[in-house]
C-alpha positions, 0 to 999 in steps of 0.5 A, spaced: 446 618 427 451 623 429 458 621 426 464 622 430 467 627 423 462 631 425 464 632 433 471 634 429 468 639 425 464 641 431 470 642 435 475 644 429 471 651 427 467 651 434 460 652 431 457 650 438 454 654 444 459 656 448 455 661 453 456 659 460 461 653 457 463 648 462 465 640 463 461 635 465 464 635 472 462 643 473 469 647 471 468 653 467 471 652 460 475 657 456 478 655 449 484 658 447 487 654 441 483 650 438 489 645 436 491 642 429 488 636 426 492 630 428 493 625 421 498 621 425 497 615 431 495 619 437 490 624 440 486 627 435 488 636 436 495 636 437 497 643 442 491 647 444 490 651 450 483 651 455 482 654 460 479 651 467 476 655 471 482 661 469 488 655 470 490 655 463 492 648 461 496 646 454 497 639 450 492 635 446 484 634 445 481 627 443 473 626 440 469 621 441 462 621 440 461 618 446 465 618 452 466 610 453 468 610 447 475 612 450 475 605 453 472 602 446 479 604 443 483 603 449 485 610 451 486 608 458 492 604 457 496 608 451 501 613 455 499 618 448 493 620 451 496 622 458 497 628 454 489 629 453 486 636 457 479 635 454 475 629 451 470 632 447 464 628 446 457 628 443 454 625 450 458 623 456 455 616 458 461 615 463 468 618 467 474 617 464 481 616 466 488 617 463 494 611 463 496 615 469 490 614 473 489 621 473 481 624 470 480 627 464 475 633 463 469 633 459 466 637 454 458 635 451 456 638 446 449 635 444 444 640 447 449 646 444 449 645 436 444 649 432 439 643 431 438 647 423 445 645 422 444 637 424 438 638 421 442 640 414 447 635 416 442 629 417 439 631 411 445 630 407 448 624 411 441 621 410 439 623 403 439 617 396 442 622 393 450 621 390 451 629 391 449 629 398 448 637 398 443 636 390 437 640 394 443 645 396 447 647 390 444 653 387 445 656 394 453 655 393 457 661 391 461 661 385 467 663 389 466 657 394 465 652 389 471 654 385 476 653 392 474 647 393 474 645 385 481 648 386 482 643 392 479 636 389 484 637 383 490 639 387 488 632 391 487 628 384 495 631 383 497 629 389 495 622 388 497 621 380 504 625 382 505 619 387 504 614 382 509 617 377 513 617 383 512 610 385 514 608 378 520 612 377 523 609 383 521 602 380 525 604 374 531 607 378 529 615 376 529 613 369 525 618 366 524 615 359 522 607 362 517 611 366 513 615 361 514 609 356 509 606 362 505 610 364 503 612 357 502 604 356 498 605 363 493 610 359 493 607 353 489 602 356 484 608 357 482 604 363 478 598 362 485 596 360 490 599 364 492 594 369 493 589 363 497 594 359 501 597 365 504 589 366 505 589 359 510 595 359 513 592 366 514 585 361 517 589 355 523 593 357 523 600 353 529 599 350 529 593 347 523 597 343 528 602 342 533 597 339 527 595 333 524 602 333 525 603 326 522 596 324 514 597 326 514 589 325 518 588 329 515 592 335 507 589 333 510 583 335 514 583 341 508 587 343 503 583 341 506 577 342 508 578 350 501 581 351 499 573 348 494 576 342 498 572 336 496 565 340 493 562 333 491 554 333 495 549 327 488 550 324 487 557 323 494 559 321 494 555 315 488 561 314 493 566 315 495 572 309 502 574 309 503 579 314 500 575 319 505 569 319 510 575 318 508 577 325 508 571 328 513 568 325 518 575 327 515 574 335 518 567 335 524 569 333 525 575 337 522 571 343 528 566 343 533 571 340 532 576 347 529 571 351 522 573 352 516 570 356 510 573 355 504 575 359 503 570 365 496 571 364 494 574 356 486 573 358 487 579 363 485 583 357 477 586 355 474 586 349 467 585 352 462 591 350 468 594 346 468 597 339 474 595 335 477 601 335 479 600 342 480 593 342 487 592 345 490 589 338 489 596 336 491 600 342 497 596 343 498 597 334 497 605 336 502 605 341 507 601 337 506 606 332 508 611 337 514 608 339 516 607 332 515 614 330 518 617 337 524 614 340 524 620 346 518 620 348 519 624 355 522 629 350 516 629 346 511 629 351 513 634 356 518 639 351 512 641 345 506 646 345 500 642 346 498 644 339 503 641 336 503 635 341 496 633 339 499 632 332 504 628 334 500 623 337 495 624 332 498 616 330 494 612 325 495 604 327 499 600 320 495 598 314 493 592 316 490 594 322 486 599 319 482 592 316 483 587 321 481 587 329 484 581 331 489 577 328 485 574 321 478 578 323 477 582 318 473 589 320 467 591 316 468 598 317 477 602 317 478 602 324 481 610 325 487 611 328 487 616 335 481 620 336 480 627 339 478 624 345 483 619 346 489 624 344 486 629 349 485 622 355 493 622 354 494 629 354 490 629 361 493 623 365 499 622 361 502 628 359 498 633 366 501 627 372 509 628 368 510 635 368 506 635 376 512 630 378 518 633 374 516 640 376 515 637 384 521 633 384 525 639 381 522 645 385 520 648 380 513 651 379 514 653 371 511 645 370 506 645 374 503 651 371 504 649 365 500 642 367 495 647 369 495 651 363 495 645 359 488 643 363 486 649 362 486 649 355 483 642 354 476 641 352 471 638 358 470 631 359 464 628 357 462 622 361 458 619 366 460 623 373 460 630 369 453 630 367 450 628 374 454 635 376 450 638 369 443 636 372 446 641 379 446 646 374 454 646 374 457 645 367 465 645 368 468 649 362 475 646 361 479 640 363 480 643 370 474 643 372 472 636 369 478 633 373 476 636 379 469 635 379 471 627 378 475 628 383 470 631 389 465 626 386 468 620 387 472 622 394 468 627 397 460 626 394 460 618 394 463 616 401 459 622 404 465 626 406 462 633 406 465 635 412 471 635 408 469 639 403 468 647 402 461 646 399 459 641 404 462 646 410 459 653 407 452 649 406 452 648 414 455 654 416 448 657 412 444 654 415 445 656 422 444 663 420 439 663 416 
């Protein structure tokens, strides 16, 4: 099955036959300039140039993978596509005309495609495989991998520089509310993301800031709008002293700053978790934090990383050390931050600020410095980087683990390996090999 994204690659790096080139209709074809892909509405290459027997002819380029499909979309009644001098299509099943009512000319490109190159392409499209160049990898060079790996990380940027952004113009460019929020955000470490983000957007920053130096006051108010200190008449009678405390110091807050909590407090998942990454502890820890540091841009953009990961080496409260719930007792201490976790947060807290201040700012010193820092970091370990391992590729820093994520889940799984360097270098190959 030929896919229109590959008649796009065909047609954009003119990997086809070109000897005695011509359209459907007869008339010698010359390309000048292939044009510029066109994200937006509108004909797919903006601005090309061909020849038709010697008269030249400027403007845009529509792909289909067949030509009646320019009905199918409805081409012929869109003015946009008057401006189109050549379909290109995989085969040609029927005449087209323009709103104008005018003819367009068409080039086929089925029978002028190296067959070991669909033969590579086909393979890829229709292999099991999760990475779809797995049998190809070896063969990759170092310098193409880097590039793309180099390219998939700047992607993941963008996208983490977006969100930052999105939340800073929610907070009316307020630097500290939005770093409080996306630091909650990622003390969700994922599978509590969602639900910790909304309880940051619940808990105003400086509310927290005004009871900074009571870390009673902070567990309550986070706990108690996160719906975690719900208890029945029958077990608070059970309760010890610091849990009454708490529950008794986030009713008064509650009714003193006017305070609703969480409309749904179930949102939150302990399925299958340790206690260690129970949101009780979580949000304690990120209490602590609050507690501990009242300026946290300052503290997160400002420090080495050396001397940051101390910082953020927070140990929860004693009695959070004990217990994973309110009145549940561990069996075992429950530690405060791991190194893992600190590296999380240096990765997709600290990375995503310094990209967007640098970013809004123009300035490059803190996007290098995001770089720097990733470059500093130990590789992640988890599921998505030991299917590269299995390729032979093991990333050496957080740089390389990041983009491996990133071509991984945008390239490798929706098959994209037409926008890939990796996928397009491997097609290339095969057609002189």
């Amino acid at each position: 099955m030929i896919q229109e994204e590959l008649i796009h690659y065909l047609w954009q790096t003119q990997q086809f036959d070109k000897k005695d080139l011509q359209v459907v209709s007869g008339e010698e074809l010359q390309v000048m300039k292939v044009g510029h892909p066109n994200k937006g509405a509108g004909p797919d290459f903006l601005h090309s140039t061909i020849l038709l027997n010697s008269v030249s002819w400027r403007g845009d380029i529509e792909i289909h993978k067949r030509s009646s499909d320019w009905y199918a979309h409805k081409h012929a009644e869109d003015k946009r596509y008057n401006s189109v001098i050549l379909h290109v299509v995989w085969e040609d099943n029927q005449p087209v005309l323009r709103a104008d009512g005018t003819k367009v000319p068409t080039l086929t490109l089925k029978d002028r495609v190296d067959p070991a190159l669909l033969t590579t392409y086909q393979k890829m499209m229709k292999g099991q495989e999760q990475i779809p160049c797995s049998r190809y990898f070896a063969q990759v060079p170092d310098d193409i991998r880097e590039k793309m790996l180099e390219k998939a990380l700047f992607q993941r940027f963008k996208q983490r520089y977006r969100f930052v952004e999105k939340l800073l113009r929610k907070n009316n460019q307020d630097t500290e509310t939005t770093t409080y929020q996306l630091l909650g955000y990622n003390f969700g470490f994922k599978v509590n993301s969602e639900p910790f983000l909304s309880l940051v957007e619940h808990v105003p920053f400086e509310l927290l800031r005004q009871h900074r130096p009571n870390l009673l006051y902070l567990e309550a108010i986070l706990l108690g709008q996160a719906g975690l200190l719900k208890v029945s008449e029958k077990e608070k009678k059970d309760l010890g002293g610091y849990e009454k405390a708490l529950i008794e110091a986030y009713t008064y807050l509650k009714r003193k700053h006017g305070l609703e909590a969480m409309a749904n407090p179930y949102a939150w998942n302990f399925f299958r978790l340790r206690p260690a990454n129970f949101p009780t502890i979580r949000i304690t820890q990120f209490a602590r934090l609050i507690h501990a540091y009242p300026n946290l841009f300052s503290l997160l953009v400002n420090h080495p990383p050396t001397q940051l990961k101390r910082h953020l080496a927070i140990q929860q409260s004693s009695y959070w050390q004990t217990h994973y719930q309110l009145g549940k007792k561990s069996d075992r201490k429950i530690g405060g931050l791991g190194k893992s976790s600190i590296e999380n947060i240096l990765i997709n807290t600290v990375v995503p600020l310094l990209v967007t201040y640098g970013k809004l700012r123009d300035n490059d010193f803190f996007i290098d410095k995001g770089i720097s820092l990733l470059r500093s970091l130990h590789a992640e370990d988890n599921v998505i980087i030991r299917k590269w391992h299995d390729l032979g590729f093991q990333p050496k820093d957080a740089f390389e683990s990041q983009a491996s994520i990133e071509l991984f889940t945008k390239f490798c799984q929706p098959k994209k390996c037409l926008s890939c360097g990796i996928g397009k270098h491997l097609l290339q190959k095969s057609c002189t090999t």
